[in-house]
Structures are given as structure tokens and as C-alpha cells.
Backbone as JSON, one array per atom type, in Angstrom:
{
  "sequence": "XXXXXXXXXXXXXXXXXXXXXXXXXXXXXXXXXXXXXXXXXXXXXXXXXXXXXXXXXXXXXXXXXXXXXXXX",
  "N": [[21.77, 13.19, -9.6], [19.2, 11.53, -7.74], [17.76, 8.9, -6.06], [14.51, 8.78, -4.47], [11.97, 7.91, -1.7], [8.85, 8.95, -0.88], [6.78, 8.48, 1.8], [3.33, 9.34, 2.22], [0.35, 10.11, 4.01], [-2.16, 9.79, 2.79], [-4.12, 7.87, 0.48], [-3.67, 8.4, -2.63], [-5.86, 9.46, -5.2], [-6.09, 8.46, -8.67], [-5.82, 11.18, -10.63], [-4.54, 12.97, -8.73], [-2.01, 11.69, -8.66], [-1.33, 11.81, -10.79], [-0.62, 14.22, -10.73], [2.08, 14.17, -10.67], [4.43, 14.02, -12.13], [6.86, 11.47, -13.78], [6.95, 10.27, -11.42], [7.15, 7.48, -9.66], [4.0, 6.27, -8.23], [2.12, 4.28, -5.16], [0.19, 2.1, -3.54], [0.57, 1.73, 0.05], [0.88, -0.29, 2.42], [0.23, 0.51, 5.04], [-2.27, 2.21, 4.13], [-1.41, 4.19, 3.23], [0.2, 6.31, 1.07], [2.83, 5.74, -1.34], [5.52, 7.59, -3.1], [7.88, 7.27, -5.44], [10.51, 8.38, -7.03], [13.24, 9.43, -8.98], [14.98, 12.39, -8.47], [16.55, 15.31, -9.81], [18.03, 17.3, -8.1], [17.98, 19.08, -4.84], [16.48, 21.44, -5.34], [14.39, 20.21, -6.85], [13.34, 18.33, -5.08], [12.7, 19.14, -2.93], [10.57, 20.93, -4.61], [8.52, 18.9, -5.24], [7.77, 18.12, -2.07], [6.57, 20.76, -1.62], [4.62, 20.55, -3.29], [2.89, 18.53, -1.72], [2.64, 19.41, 0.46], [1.16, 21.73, -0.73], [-1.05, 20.35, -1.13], [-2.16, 19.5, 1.16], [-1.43, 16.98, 2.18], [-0.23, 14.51, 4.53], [3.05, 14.35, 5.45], [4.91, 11.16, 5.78], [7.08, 10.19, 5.64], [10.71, 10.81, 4.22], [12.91, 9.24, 2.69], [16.12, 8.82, 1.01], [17.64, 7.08, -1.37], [19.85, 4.62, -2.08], [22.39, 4.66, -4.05], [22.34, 3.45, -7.26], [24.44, 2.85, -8.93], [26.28, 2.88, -7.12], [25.87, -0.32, -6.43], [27.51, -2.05, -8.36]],
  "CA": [[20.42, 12.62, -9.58], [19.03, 10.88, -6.38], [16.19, 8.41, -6.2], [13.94, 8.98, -3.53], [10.76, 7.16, -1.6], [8.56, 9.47, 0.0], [5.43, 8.29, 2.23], [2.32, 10.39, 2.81], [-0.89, 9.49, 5.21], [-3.45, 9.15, 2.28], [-3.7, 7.3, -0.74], [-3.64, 9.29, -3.78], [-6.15, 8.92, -6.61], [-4.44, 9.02, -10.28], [-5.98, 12.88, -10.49], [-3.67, 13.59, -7.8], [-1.23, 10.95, -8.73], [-0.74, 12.53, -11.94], [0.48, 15.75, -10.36], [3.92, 14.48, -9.96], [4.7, 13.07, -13.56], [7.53, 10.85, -13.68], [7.23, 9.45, -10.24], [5.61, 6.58, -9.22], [2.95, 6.69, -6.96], [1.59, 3.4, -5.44], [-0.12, 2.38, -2.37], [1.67, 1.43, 1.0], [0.62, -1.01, 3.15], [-0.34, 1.08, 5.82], [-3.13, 2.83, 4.09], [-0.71, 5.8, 3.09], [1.28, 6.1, -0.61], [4.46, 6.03, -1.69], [6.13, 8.13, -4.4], [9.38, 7.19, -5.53], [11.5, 8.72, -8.25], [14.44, 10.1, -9.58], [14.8, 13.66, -8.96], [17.78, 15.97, -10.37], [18.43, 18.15, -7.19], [17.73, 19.22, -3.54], [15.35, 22.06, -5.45], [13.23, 18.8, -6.86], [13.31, 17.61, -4.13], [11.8, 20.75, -2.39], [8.91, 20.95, -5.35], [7.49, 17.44, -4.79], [7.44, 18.5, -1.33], [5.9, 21.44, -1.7], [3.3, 20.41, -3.72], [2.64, 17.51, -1.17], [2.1, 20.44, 1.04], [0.33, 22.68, -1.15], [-2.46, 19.33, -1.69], [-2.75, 19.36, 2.28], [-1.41, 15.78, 2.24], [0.49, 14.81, 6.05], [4.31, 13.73, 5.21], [5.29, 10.43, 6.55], [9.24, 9.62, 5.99], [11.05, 11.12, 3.23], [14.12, 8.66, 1.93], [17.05, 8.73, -0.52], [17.65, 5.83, -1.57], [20.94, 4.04, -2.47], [22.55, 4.91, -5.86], [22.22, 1.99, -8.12], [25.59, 3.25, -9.53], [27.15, 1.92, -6.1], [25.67, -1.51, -5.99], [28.01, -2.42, -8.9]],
  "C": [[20.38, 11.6, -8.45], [17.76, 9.78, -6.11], [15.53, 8.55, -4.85], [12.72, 8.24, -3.15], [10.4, 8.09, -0.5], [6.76, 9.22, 0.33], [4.39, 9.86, 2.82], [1.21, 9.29, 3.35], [-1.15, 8.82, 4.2], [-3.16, 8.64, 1.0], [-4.45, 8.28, -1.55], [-4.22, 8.58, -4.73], [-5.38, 9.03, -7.86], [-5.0, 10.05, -10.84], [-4.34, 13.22, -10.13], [-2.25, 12.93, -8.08], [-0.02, 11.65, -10.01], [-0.2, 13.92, -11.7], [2.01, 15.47, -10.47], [4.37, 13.63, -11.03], [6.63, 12.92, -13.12], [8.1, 10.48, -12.57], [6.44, 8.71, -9.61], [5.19, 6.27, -7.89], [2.13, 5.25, -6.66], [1.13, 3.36, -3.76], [0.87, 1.47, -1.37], [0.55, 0.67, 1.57], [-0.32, -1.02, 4.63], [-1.51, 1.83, 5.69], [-2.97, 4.34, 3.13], [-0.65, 5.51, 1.32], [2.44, 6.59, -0.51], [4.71, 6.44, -3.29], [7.54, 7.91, -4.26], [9.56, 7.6, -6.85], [12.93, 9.45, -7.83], [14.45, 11.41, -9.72], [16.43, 14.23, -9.26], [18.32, 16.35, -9.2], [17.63, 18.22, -6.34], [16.11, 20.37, -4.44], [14.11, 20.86, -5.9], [12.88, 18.47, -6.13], [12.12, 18.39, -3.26], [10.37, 20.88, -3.0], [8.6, 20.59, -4.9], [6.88, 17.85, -3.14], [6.62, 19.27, -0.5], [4.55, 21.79, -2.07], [2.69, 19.44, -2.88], [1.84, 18.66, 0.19], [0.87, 20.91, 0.96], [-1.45, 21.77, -1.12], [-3.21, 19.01, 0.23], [-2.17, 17.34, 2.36], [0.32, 15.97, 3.41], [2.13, 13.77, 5.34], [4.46, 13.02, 6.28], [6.6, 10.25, 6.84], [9.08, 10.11, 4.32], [12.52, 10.21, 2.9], [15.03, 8.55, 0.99], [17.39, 7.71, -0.18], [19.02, 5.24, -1.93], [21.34, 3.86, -3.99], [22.75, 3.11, -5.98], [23.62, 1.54, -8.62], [26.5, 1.84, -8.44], [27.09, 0.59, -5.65], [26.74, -2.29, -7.06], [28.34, -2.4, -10.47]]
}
């Protein structure tokens, strides 16, 4: 399991927000949103993606994030 933060252009109402249950969706600074969660695998990884796609929404930076495990 991997946590991830991935920016898109537009900000996401909580319709759209709610597509991607158990990852939270908040706005960025720039205008864009950020989803971050915890996915299981590279195929999770792939969905979210896919559906980020499928909604026409422009991918900004996709990030894994630093296991928590390894901070101590």
C-alpha cells in the first residue's frame, strides 16, 4: 500500500469528488485539486487515473508519497 497526492487543473465539486471514495479530495492553491490516498497497487493506481481521464480532467503531477512506516 502506497499513499499518493495527485493534482488535476480543476477543482472538483463533491458529485465528482465522490467518485473516488476513500480519497481525499481538497482544493490546491493554484485553482486545481488534490486527491490523496492510500491505494493497494500500481492497478489502483491506474483506476484513479483512468477515471481522472475518463471525467476529461487535465493531470497535473502525480506523487507517492513517503511511507509513514519509514519515518519511524
Amino acid at each position: 500500500m502506497h499513499r499518493y497526492r495527485i493534482r488535476v487543473e480543476r477543482r472538483l465539486g463533491a458529485a465528482t469528488a465522490a467518485l473516488f471514495p476513500g480519497i481525499d479530495v481538497g482544493d490546491a492553491p493554484d485553482g486545481g485539486s488534490v486527491l490523496t490516498g492510500d491505494l493497494p497497487d500500481q492497478a489502483a493506481l491506474h483506476g484513479v487515473l483512468a477515471r481522472l481521464r475518463d471525467l476529461g480532467l487535465e493531470l497535473v503531477e502525480v506523487r507517492r508519497l513517503p511511507d509513514d512506516s519509514a519515518a519511524g
